[in-house]
N, C-alpha and C positions, 0 to 999 in steps of 0.2 A: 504493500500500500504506500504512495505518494503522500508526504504531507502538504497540506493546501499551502501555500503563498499569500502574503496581503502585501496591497501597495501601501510600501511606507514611501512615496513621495510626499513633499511638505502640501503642496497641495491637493493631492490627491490625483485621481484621474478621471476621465468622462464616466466610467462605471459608480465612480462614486456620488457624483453629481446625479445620477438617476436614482439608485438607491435614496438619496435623500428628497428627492422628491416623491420617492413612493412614500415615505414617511410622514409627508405634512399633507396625504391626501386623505378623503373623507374614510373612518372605521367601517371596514366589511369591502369597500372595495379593491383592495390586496390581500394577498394571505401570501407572508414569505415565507420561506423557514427556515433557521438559522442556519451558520456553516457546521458542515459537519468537521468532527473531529481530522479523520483522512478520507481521503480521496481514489478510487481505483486508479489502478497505473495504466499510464496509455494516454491519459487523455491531453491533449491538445492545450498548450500553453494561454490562448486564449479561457478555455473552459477552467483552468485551473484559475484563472483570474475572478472569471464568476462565479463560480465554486466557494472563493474565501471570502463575499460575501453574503453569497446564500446557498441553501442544500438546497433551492429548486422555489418557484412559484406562480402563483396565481394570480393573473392582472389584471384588472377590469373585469372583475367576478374571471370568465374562464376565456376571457377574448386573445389573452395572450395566455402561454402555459411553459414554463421554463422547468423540463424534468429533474428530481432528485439525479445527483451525480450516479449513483448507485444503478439505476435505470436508462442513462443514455446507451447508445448501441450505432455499432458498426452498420450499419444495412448496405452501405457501398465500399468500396477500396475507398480507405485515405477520407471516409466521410461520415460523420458521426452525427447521428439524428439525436437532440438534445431538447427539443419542445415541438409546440405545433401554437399556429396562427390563424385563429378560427377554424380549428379542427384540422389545418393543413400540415403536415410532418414540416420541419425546419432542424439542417444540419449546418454542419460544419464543414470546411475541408482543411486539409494538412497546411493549409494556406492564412488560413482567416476568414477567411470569404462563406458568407451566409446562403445556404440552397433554401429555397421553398418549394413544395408541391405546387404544381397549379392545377386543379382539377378539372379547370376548361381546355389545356392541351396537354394531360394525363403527363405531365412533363416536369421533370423539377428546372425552377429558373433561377438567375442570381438575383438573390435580393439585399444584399447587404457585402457591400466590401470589407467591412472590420466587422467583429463582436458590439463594439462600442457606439463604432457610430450607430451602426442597426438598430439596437437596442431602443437609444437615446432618440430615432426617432422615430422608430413604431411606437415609444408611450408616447410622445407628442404628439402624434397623431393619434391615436386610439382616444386620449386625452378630450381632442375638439366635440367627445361623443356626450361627456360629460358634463353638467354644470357643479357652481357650486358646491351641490350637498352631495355629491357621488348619483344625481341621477339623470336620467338621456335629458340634455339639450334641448329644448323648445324646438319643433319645424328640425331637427334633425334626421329625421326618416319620412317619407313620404308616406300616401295612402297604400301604397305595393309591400310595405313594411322595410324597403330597399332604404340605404345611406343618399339625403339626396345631393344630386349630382355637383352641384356647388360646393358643397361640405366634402364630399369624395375627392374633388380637386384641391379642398386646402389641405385634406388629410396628407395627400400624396406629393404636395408641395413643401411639408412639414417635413416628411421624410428627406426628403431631398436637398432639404437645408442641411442636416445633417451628415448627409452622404451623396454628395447631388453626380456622383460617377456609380451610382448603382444601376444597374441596367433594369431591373424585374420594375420599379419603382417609378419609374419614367416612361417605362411600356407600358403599366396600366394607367398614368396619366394623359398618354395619347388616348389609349382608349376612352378615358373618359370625357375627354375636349370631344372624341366624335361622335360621343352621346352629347353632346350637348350641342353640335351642327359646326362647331368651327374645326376643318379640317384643314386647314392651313396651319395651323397650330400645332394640329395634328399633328403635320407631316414633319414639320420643324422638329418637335421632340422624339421623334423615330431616329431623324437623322439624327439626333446627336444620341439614340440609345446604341445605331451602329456604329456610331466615331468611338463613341465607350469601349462596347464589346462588338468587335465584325464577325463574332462565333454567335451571337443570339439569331439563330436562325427566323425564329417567328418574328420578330422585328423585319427583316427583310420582307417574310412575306406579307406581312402587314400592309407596307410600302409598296408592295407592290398590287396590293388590292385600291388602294387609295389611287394610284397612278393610273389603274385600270377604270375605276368611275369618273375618272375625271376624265377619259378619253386618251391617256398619253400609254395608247399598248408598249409605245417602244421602251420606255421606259420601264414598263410595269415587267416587261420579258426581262430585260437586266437586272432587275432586284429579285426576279424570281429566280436567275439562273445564280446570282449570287447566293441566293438562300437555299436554293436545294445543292450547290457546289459546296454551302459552308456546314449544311445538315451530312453530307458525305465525306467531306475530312473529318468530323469530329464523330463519325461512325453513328450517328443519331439515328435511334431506333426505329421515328416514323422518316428516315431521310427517303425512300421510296415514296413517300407522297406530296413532299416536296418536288421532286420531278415529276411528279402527274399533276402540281400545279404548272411546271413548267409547258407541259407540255400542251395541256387545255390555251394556255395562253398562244403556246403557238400555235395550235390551231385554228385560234382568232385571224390570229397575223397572215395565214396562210401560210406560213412556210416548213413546210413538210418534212427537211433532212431534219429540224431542230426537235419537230415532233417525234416522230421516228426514233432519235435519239434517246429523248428524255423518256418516250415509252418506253425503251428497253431498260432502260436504269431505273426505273419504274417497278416494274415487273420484275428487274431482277435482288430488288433491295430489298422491296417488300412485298413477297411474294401472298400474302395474304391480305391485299390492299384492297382485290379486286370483291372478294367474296363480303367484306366489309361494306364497302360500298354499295354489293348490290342488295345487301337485306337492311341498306340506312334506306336504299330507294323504296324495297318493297315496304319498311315503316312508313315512311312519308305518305305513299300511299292509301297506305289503308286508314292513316289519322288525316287524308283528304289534304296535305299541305303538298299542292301541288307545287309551289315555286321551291320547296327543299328540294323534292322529287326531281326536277328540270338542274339544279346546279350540281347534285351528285352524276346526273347523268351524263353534262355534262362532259365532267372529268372524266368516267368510262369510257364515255365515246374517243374521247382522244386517246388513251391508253389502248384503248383494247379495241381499234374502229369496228373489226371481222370479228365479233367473238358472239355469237349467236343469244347467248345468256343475255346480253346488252343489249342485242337486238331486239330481241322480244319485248325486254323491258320497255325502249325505244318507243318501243307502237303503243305501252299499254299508257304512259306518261303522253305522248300524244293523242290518244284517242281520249 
């Protein structure tokens, strides 16, 4: 067993600057728990740092959850899963750098370049939820029970004070500028989540979905071939459908070797892309959302133009 560490800096450091703000916040809305005695061995210079001020906690009742030392766990090489964020797993790597699950592209993203900064501005943002006396903020949630879209953007601006080179944090700030209709905005903050990271694949394709409603294919084919080129060096599990974005788009464009191409790397990444596909179709279907129906098909169509299964679908999403 490791013994824990405390920062004797004279003043302290950004970890302990959060801790004491959990301190002067309202009774019942934290549960920390002290440091424990020692610490398992193994763990990450970073976690030992958190560690010697607490053995784990609970943030905003359960919005944030920072595991006992005792319970963190390996689940990847070199990456150790230590809380979750609104039920999302959040680890580590041998680096510093903070992973989140995203359950909308079943994908873990980078959400935090340090321990510290991340921390210090997930409670600051989680924080804007809160008034006063520990309870939700007035006009803080819409009638859907959603965060609304306003308040979503200062949360994630909050962050980004903090840590404003974090990639995940800036990627759903785009997303939220294009709920809210300003896509220029939009685009602006893509581009600098790729200037950040050029490996956050879904950032590219993002960009190039934006590029594509706006009329600019050619464009929208270079952010695509960027992103399914950056989902295939870094061996990404869905990087096969990244090039069946690519290739759908060149089949807008009409230009056939590019199709052709991106089909084959397509098919040969993600060989279970196509069967996915056609029972998201045969869903759409039968819950009658014929425009999901028409965009999965689509992509099919480009991947797999001759492939009979497709075809049939083809007629029945027509008819």
């Amino acid at each position: 067993m490791a013994r824990r560490r405390r920062d004797e800096s004279p003043g302290g450091s950004g970890l302990d600057r959060v801790f004491a703000s959990l301190e002067d916040a309202p009774a019942g809305l934290h549960d920390v728990a002290p440091p424990a005695a020692e610490l398992p061995k193994g763990l990450p210079e970073a976690l030992i740092e958190l560690y010697a001020r607490c053995d784990g906690a609970r943030l905003y009742l359960d919005a944030i959850e920072l595991l006992p030392s005792a319970q963190v766990t390996m689940d990847a090489p070199a990456k150790w899963r230590f809380g979750a964020v609104d039920g999302d797993a959040v680890a580590i790597d041998h680096r510093g750098r903070i992973w989140r699950f995203d359950p909308s592209l079943d994908d873990d993203i980078l959400d935090g370049t340090g321990l510290e900064r991340w921390l210090a501005g997930l409670v600051e943002a989680t924080g804007l939820l809160y008034d006063r006396d520990g309870e939700f903020a007035e006009d803080a949630f819409g009638e859907d029970g959603e965060i609304e879209p306003r308040l979503r953007e200062r949360q994630l601006r909050a962050q980004l004070k903090r840590d404003p080179a974090a990639p995940a944090p800036r990627w759903r700030l785009a997303h939220a500028l294009l709920e809210q209709g300003t896509t220029t905005d939009a685009r602006n903050e893509l581009e600098q989540v790729v200037a950040d990271d050029p490996a956050f694949a879904w950032a590219w394709l993002d960009l190039s979905r934006i590029s594509e409603q706006v009329g600019e294919l050619s464009g929208a084919v270079d952010e695509a071939r960027m992103g399914a080129q950056t989902a295939e060096g870094t061996r990404h599990p869905q990087a096969g459908y990244f090039w069946a974005q690519l290739a759908r788009l060149a089949s807008r464009t009409g230009d056939e070797l590019l199709r052709a191409e991106a089909a084959t790397k397509s098919s040969l990444l993600s060989p279970e892309l196509k069967r996915a596909q056609l029972e998201g179709v045969r869903e759409s279907l039968e819950a009658g959302d014929a425009a999901s129906a028409k965009g999965l098909l689509e992509l099919l169509r480009a991947v797999w133009p001759r492939d009979l299964e497709v075809l049939e679908l083809a007629r029945r999403v027509e008819s």
